[in-house]
N, C-alpha and C positions, 0 to 999 in steps of 0.2 A: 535498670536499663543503662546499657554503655553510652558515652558520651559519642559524638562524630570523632572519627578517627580510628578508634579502638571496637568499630564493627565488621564483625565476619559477614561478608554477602555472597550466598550461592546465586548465580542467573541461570534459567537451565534455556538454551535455544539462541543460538549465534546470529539471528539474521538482523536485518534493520532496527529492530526495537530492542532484542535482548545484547548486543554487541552496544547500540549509542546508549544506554541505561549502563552496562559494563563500564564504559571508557568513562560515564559519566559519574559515577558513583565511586570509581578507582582514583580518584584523584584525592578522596579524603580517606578512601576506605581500602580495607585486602578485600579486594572482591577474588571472588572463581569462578571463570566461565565454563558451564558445561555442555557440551556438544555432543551429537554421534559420529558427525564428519571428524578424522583424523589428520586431513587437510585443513580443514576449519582452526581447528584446535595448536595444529602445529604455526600457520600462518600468526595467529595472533601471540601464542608465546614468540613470535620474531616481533613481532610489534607490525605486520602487515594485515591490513583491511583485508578482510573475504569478501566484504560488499563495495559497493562505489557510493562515496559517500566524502566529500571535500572534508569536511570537519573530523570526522572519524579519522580518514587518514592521517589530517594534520598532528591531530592528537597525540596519534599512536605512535608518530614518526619523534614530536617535538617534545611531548609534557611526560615529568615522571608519574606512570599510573603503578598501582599496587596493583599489578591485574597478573592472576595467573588462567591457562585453560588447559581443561583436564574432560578425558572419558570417562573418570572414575568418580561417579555418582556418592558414593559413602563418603570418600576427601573431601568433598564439597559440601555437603549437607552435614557433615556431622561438626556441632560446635555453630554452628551459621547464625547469625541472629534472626536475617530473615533469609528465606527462600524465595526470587522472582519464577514467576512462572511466563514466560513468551515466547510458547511452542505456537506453531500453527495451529489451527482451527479451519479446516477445510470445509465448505458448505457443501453438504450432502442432501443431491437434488432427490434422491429416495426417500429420505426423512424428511426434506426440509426441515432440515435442524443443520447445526454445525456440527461436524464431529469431534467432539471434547476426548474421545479417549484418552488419549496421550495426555490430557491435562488431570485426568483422572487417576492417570495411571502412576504419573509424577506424585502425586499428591499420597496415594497410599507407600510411594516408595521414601517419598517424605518422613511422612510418619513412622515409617517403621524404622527411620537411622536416625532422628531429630526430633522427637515428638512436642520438642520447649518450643522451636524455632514459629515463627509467626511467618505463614506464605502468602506471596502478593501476587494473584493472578493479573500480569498483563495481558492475556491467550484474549480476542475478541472471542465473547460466549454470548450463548443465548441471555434472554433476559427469566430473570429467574434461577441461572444457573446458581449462583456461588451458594446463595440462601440454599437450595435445594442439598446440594454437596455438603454442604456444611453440615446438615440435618443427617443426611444420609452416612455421614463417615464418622459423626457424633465430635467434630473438632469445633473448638470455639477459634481457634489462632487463623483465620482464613481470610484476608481483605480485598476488592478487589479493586487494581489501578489502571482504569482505559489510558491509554494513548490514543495523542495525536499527532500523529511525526507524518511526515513528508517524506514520501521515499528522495533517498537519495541527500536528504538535509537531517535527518534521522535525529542527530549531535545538537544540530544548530536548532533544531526544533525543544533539546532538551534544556539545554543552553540560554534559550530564550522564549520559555513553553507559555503559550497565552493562558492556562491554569491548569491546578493539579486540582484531578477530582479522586479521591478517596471514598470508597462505599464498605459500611462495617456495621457486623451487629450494634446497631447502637444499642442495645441495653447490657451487655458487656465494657463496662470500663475499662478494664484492662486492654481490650482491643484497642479504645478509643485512645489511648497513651502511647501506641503503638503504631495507629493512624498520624500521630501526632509525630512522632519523632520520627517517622518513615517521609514526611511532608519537609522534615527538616534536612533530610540528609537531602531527599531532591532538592531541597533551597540552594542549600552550602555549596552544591557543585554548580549550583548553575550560575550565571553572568547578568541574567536580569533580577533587578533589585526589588523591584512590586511585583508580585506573583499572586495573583488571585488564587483562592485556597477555597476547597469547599468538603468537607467532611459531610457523607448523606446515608441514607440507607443502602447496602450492596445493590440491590436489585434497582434500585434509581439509578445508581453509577453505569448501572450496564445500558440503563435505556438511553442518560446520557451520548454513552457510544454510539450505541445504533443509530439514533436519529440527529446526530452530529454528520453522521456520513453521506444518510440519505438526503439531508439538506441541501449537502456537497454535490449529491449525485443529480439532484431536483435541479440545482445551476444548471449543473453543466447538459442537463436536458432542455434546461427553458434556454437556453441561449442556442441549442443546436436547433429546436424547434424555431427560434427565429431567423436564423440563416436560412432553413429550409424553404422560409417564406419568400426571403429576400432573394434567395439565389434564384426561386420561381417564377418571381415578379420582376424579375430584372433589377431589382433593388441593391443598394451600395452596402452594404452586410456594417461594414466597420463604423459607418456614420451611425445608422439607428443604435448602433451597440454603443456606441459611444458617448450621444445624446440623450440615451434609456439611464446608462451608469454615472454619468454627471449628479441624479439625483441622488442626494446621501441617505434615503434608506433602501436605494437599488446597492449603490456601490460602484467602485469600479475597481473590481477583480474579480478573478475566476470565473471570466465571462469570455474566454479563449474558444471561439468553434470547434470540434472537434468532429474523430469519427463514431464517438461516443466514451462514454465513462469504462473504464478499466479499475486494471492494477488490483495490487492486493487486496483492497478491502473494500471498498463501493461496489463491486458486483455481488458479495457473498453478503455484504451488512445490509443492502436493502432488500435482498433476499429472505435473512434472518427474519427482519424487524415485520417484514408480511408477514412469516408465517408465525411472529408470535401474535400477531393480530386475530390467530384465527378464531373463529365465532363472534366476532365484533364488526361492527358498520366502519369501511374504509373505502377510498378510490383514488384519494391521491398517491398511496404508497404504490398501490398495481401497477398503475399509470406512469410511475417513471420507469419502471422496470419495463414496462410496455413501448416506451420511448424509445426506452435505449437501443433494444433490436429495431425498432423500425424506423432509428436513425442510422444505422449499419442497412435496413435493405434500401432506403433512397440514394443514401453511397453509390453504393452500387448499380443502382438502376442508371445514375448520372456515369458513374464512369463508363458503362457498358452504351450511354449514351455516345462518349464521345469517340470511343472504339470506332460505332458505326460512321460519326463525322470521316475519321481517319480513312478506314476503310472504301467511304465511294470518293474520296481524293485523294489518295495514296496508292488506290488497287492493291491492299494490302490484304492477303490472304488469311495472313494464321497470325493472328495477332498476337502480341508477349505483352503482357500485365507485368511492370519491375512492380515490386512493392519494398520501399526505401525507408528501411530500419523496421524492426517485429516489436522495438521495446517500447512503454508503455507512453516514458517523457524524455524529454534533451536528459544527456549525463548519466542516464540510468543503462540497468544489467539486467532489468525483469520484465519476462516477455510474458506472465503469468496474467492471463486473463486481459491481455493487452488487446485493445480494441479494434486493431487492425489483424488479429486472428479472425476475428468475424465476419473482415472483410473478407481477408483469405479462402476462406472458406467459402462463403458465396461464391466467388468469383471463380474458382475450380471448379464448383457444381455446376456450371456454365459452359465449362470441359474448353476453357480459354487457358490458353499455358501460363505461365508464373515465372519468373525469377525472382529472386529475393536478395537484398542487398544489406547484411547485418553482419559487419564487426566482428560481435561476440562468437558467432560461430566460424567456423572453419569453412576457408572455400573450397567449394566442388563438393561438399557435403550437402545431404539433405536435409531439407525441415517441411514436414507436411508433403513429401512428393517433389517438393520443390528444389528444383536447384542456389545454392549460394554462391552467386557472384559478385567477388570483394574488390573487385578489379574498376574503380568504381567509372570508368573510361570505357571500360566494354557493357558493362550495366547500363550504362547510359545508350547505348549504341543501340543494343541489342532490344532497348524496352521500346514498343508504340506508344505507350503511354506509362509513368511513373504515379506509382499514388504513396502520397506521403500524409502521415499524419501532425507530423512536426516536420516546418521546411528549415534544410540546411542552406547556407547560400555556392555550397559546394553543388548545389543544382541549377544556380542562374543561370550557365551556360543553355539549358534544354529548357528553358519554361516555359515553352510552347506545348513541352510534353507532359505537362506537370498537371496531377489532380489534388489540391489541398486545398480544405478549409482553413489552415490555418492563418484566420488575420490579422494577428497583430504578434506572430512570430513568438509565442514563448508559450511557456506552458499554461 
């Protein structure tokens, strides 16, 4: 085994996980990032982020990384010591399953340019997968390593990762040497000095994942279920939240009202983790998935409340719903499974108009039907009411018109 320094690392998939693992691992290592975007690819050989990501960019701008990116799958894998694996994993509501192709497909394309090389699934997979794969492709060299990164902090999450979990055939030595020196290279790069370490069986590592997230996603439901209380009783939302998290095995984080759970990985991983459930006695896992839309239809039901307020004081006819940013958190670029789609959604089935007020996209373009006005002066003007998921104070001026749960302003 080569010492740190003197390892070749392919990463195949540019986005938040395989890009901050890149930058993170380039600092002691030749890493090669591989991508299908030719955008992607050329960005980062200039040393510029494809993602939004504070740490990532700084990186990329400030520190020397050994990083190259490339489309060509054989340069990369051939000679590699290991190969990362963190393509997407889309949760396929026909299967309720994830759909691993692409990580499947890697893997045989693996093998057939590097067969020495040891590969690290970061891809969130079912539970069961690696083991099964492994069996099924007849590879022993196959480990797999969840993440848990924060969009948008991706770097900083690596940088200062509350622990690495590693899952490998344990009865494989060779693997377990491999788990080891793969635990060391994440060490080297990263900034915090105690890093809790856990070597387990693959198929543990994945359940770790899943129900890391759903935990997450259980928060951010039990806290949106107690606003829903509070907002109905008249109640002061931020005080019980706050006298509930005072106690230290409540906590006090991730206790943000929302319009429900989003973003990459909380809607497809409590998704997963049910359906590996199946034929087994469950009701909590249902039950936040169950939440979480029927915390988007009470949304709703109150916004469309306050319309009607408007409406017999205002003698306002045809009412404009603004809906003020599509993306998931403050600082982010991903509108993928963002919780205020669901509001969108509703609120159009309503056949009540829409504007949207989102940055990232192009104004006078549409998204969903809807118009993009970036003008954020006439957005303002033109909206009856704004519903925001995350409030900017570039909205104090209207907050009469304002619909947010957000109380305590961050994510």
């Amino acid at each position: 085994m080569k010492s740190i320094g003197e390892m070749k690392i392919a990463i195949v998939g540019m986005g938040y996980v395989g890009l901050s693992i890149a930058v993170l691992l380039s600092q002691k290592n030749h890493v090669i990032a591989v991508d299908v975007v030719p955008e992607k690819v050329d960005f980062i050989n200039r040393r510029i982020s494809p993602v939004n990501d504070e740490y990532i960019e700084k990186y990329m701008r400030e520190k020397k990384l050994d990083l190259t990116a490339t489309l060509d799958n054989e340069m990369a894998y051939k000679d590699a010591d290991y190969v990362i694996i963190a393509v997407p994993t889309d949760y396929n509501p026909d299967t309720n399953y994830f759909d691993t192709s692409l990580v499947e497909d890697i893997i045989d394309s693996v093998s057939k340019i590097n067969s020495e090389t040891m590969i690290v699934i970061k891809s969130t997979v079912p539970i069961g997968f690696t083991k099964s794969i492994r069996e099924k492709k007849g590879m022993d060299k196959i480990m797999f390593c969840p993440e848990f990164l924060r969009e948008s902090k991706a770097l900083y999450d690596n940088l200062y990762p509350s622990r690495i979990v590693i899952g490998i055939n344990k009865s494989e030595n060779s693997v377990l040497k491999s788990a080891d020196s793969f635990i060391e290279l994440l060490k080297e790069g990263a900034l915090k000095n105690d890093i809790h370490t856990f070597i387990m069986g693959e198929t543990e590592a994945e359940a770790v994942k899943l129900f890391t997230n759903t935990y997450l996603a259980m928060r951010v439901s039990y806290f949106n279920e107690l606003d829903i209380f509070a907002e109905m009783k008249y109640l002061d939302t931020k005080a019980i939240i706050e006298a509930v998290c005072m106690d230290p095995r409540v906590g006090n984080y991730y206790n943000n009202p929302s319009f429900g759970y989003g973003g990459y990985c909380l809607p497809k991983d409590t998704k997963q983790l049910l359906a590996n459930y199946s034929g087994m006695s469950e009701k909590l896992i249902g039950a936040i998935i169950e939440s979480n839309e029927m915390r988007k239809d009470f949304v709703v039901s109150r916004i469309l409340e306050k319309i009607n307020e408007y409406q017999k004081t205002t003698l306002i006819k045809e009412p404009v719903v603004g809906i003020f940013r599509l993306t998931m958190k403050s600082n982010s670029d991903n509108f993928r499974q963002s919780s205020i789609l669901g509001i969108l959604q509703r609120i159009k089935e309503k056949k009540i108009k829409t504007i949207l007020y989102e940055p990232e996209l192009e104004n006078g373009s549409l998204f969903c039907d809807s118009e993009i006005v970036n003008n954020i002066n006439i957005f303002k003007y033109t909206s009856t009411i704004i519903v925001a998921n995350r409030y900017e104070k570039i909205l104090d001026d209207v907050a009469d018109k304002i619909y947010t749960r957000d109380i305590f302003f961050r994510d």
